[in-house]
C-alpha positions, 0 to 999 in steps of 0.5 A: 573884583579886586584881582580884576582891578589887579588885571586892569591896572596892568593892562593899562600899565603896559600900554602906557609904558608905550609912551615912557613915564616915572620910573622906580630907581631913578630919583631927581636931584636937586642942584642948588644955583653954582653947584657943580654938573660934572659931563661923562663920555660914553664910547664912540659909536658909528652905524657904518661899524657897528664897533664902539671905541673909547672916547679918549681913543682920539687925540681930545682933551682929558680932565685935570684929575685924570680919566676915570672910569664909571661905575659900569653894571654888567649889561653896560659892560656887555653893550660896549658902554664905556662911562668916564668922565670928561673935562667938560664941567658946568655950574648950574644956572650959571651962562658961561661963554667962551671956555678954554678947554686946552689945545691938543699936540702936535696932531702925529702922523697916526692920530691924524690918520686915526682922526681922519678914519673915525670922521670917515666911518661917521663916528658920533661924541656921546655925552651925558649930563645927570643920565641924559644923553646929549641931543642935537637938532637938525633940520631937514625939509621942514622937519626938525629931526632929532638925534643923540650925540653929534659927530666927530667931524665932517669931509667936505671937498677932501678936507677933513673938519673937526668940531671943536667948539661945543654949544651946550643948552641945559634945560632946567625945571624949579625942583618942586618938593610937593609935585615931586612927592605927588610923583614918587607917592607918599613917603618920596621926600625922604628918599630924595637926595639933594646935592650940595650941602645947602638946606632944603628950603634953598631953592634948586633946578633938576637937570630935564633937558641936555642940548648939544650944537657942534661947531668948526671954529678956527682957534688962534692958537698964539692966544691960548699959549698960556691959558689954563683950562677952564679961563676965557678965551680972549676973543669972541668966538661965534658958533655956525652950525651950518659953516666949518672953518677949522681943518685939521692938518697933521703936525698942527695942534687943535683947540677945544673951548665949549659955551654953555647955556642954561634955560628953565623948561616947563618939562617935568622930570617923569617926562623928561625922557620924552624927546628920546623916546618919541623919535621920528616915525611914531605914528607909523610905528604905532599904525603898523603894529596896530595893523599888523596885530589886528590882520594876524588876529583875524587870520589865526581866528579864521584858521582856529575856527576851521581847525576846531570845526573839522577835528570836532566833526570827525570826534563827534561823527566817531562817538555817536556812532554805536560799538558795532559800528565802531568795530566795523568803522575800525575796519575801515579807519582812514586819515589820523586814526590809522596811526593810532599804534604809532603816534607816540613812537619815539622820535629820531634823537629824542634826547636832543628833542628834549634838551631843546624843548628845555632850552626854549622853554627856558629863553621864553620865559626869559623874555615874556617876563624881562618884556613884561618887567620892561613894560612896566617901566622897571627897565627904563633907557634911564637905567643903561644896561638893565635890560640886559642884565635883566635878561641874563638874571632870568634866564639863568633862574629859569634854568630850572624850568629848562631842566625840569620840563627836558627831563620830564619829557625825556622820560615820558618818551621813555616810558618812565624810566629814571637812568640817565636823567642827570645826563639830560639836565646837564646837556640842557644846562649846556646846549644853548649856552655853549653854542651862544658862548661859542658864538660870542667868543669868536665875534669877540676875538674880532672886536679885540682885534679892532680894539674896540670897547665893544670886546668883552673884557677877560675879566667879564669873560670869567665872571659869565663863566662862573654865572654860568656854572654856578647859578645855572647848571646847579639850577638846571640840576635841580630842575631835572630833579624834581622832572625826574621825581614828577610822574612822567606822562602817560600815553593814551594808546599803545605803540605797535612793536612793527612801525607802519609804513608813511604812504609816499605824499603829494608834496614833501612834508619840509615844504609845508613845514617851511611854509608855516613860519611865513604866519608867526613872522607875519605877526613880527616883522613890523615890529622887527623893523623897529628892534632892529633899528634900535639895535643896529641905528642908535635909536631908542626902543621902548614900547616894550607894552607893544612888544609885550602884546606882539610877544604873546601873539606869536606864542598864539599864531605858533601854537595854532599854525603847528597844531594845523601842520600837525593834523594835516601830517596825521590825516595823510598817516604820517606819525612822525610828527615830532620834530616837524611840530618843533620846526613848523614854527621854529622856521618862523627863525629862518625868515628872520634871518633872511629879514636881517640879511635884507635890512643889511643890504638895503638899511644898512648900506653905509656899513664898512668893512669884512668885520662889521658884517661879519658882526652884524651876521653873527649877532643876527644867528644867535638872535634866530637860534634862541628865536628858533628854540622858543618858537619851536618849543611852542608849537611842540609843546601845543601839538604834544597836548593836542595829540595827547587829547585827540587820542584820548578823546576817541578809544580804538582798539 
């Protein structure tokens, strides 16, 4: 009973994590009225570019003290985030209007081009008030649509716009201590930290909400000649978020003032990450994966029950017949039970079948248990970066599950023998992450070429590299270790010294292997729309308890759609069934990849530039390789088992 309650607390938790709630790791601060909140910039970042650039890349103002990078993690850093601080301070639940922030140079003749550029490619300002991004509100046909961050400028009638005015609306709750420990549970309290030095029993606000209104305002700029930052500006300034009054000009500078609004919200900071999460488009999101699961389940369903119907009939139809009738049926064999000398003769490149096989066993692992680990809130949009830093920490210790299951299958093709296992450890341990590191370092070039935060500095280059062949390849090693000291698997019959020869079929056999990815991409492509554009449109992804689910349907669909593919190949005697189980739902990966195509043509027409589909293109190829790798490492391993039990159910001589 209690490991049942176990189950269903995590069902539950999974597809709650559909909606966001409390995470651990991300505690409330409690701010004390007047205390000081400090604004940090993230990178620039456009959807026509797909190339981040440092805030302080454009001529904008910069704080007194100098700009000073964020403490950055690992997947931050890979995600091209680049966190520093900024001039824009505020004191909790104190208005303030009219803020001087300081007036730029003399806008040069490459600033003014490189303005210009940034306002062109849709370039957005990202800012970010105790972790919450800046969200603006806009109307559109009766519907208020939301986004993070406002943009840089506008063009209209062939003069360039820039906001330079910033309306900034903080929403704060009372910090409640009883409600917050409810929320943490027990021993909580202690682990809140309260900033400033005043006693708890002082009342405070937690910062729940951080709104964000652009304006173009033309700046007097004899007024704020002698003006420091941080002092009013001496007349009224109004805020129209639907007029623009201040173009910009080469050889004039531009001033920057901002106001600030603070109101009590009845949000609650577990909920306060709701306006991100719940984006335009939820309810379609949620019909059509519900739609989609339940159409896929119910075609698996119906290709399990006549697969499971035709295989027992024939086993059943076999055993009941008695030993003379055995022997004169032998005669007479036909379909799958005429390759029974050569089902398990090795296959073409069998070590490079292994080392892949190793591979996506290793990338699955990865992502069922990042997903699930995300599907229990512990990697919240909240925590930048720990998605990825996740991932690469999985997957790394999943090394040794890549090397112990490469090795034990490259010696159960050969028969048990030991030599030369260290050599199919250690390619498992290179293969994939050499072709991605390959990959990655020719899209980097191209990112340094641009200057774009989005490169990945040498010195993170370094530190991959070391991961790499500190914690993986030695973890690899181990694995392949102990898959050499496993008992390697025996086959149930014996091969024949001369192959048969394979009939000449009706269809080629690559065609129907084709075919069978369009079932596990049914089960995808939905949800594919939404990863997409998350990665790819700025949006925020987080029904990580739906794409825990879709996850583990696939891996269902893959099994069931290459034991099919696998028993229709033996019933026409064709026994070279190994690697066209691993592409019968490996070539799910090449849907995908035509998917990325067409959403860069059709959903991404405003994407500029040979660079940036080039970015586009080479990210999307090493999405479907560990795609492929994953998916096909399924459907061979399932038709390896049911090959193994179909031929060690029936004895032939």
């Amino acid at each position: 009973m209690g490991s049942f309650g176990i189950w269903v607390l995590t069902i539950c938790l999974i597809f709650q994590s559909g909606y966001g709630f409390y995470l651990p790791g991300s505690y409330p601060l409690k701010h004390v009225v007047g205390n000081s909140l400090s604004v940090k910039v993230n990178s620039l970042t456009s959807i026509d570019t797909e190339m981040p650039f440092s805030y302080y890349s454009l001529p904008f103002c910069k704080p007194l003290e100098g700009v000073k990078d964020n403490a950055e993690n690992l997947g931050e850093l890979l995600m091209g985030d680049r966190i520093e601080n900024s001039p824009y301070k505020f004191k909790m639940y104190t208005n303030e209007s009219e803020i001087f922030l300081c007036q730029t140079g003399k806008l040069s003749s490459d600033d003014f081009k490189l303005l210009t550029k940034r306002i062109d490619e849709m370039y957005q300002v990202n800012l970010i008030l105790d972790n919450l991004p800046a969200i603006r509100y806009t109307a559109k046909e009766g519907f208020m649509l939301r986004w993070t961050g406002y943009p840089v400028g506008v063009k209209i009638q062939d003069l360039y716009y820039v906001f330079n005015h910033l309306k900034f609306k903080v929403l704060v709750h009372k910090y409640e201590e009883p409600n917050v420990v409810r929320v943490m549970g027990g021993d909580g309290m202690e682990a809140i930290p309260t900033v400033g030095n005043k006693g708890s029993d002082v009342p405070g606000y937690m910062v729940v909400g951080f709104e964000v209104v652009p304006c173009s305002v033309m700046h007097d700029g004899n007024l704020v000649k002698n003006l420091k930052m941080y002092e009013k500006y001496p007349s009224p300034i109004k805020c129209e978020p639907t007029t623009v009054s201040k173009p910009i000009k080469e050889g004039e500078p531009i001033v920057f003032t901002y106001e600030v609004t603070f109101e009590e919200s009845d949000i609650k900071w577990p909920s306060r990450w709701d306006a991100y999460l719940k984006m335009e488009g939820a309810k379609v999101h949620w019909f059509s994966i519900l739609n989609s699961l339940m159409v896929i389940t119910f075609l698996a369903g119906i290709v399990l029950v006549i697969f499971l119907r035709t295989v027992r009939r024939d086993l059943t139809r076999y055993e009941e017949l008695d030993k003379e009738a055995q022997a004169a049926v032998n005669e007479e064999l036909s379909g799958w039970k005429l390759v029974v000398g050569d089902v398990f003769r090795a296959p073409s490149n069998p070590d490079l079948l292994c080392i892949m096989v190793g591979n996506g066993v290793q990338i699955l692992g990865m992502a069922i248990v990042t997903i699930l680990f995300a599907a229990l809130g512990f990697m919240s949009p909240a925590s930048r970066g720990t998605l990825i830093t996740g991932m690469l920490f999985f997957y790394m210790i999943l090394g040794i599950a890549a090397g112990y299951v490469a090795v034990r299958l490259w010696r159960t093709i050969g028969f048990g023998d030991h030599k030369g296992w260290t050599s199919i450890a250690w390619k498992a341990a290179c293969f994939f992450p050499g072709i991605a590191f390959s990959i990655l370092t020719v899209l980097n070039f191209l990112l340094w070429g641009s200057h774009s935060t989005g490169a990945i500095p040498f010195s993170l280059f370094v530190i991959l590299l070391l991961l790499w062949f500190c914690i993986s390849v030695p973890l690899t090693l181990i694995g392949g270790y102990f898959g050499a000291k496993a008992p390697h698997i025996e086959y149930p019959v014996r091969t024949n010294q001369i192959p048969r020869e394979i009939p000449a079929q009706r269809y080629p056999s690559w065609l129907l292997v084709l075919g069978a990815g369009t079932l596990p991409f049914g089960t995808l492509f939905i949800e594919l729309f939404f990863i997409m554009s998350s990665i790819w449109m700025g949006r925020v992804y987080y029904v990580f308890g739906f794409l825990f689910v879709v996850l583990i349907l696939l891996v269902v669909v893959c099994a069931e759609v290459s034991l099919v593919l696998t028993y229709m190949h033996l019933c026409v005697e064709d026994w070279k069934w190994w690697w066209k189980s691993f592409f019968a739902s490996g070539s799910v990966a090449i849907y995908i990849f035509l998917y990325s195509v067409n959403y860069l043509i059709f959903d991404l027409k405003s994407l500029s530039g040979p660079v940036s589909a080039t970015l586009y293109l080479g990210y999307s190829l090493f999405m479907v390789l560990a795609i492929m790798f994953a998916t096909g490492t399924v459907g061979f391993l399932s038709s390896f088992w049911f090959v193994h039990y179909l031929f060690s159910s029936v004895k032939l001589d």
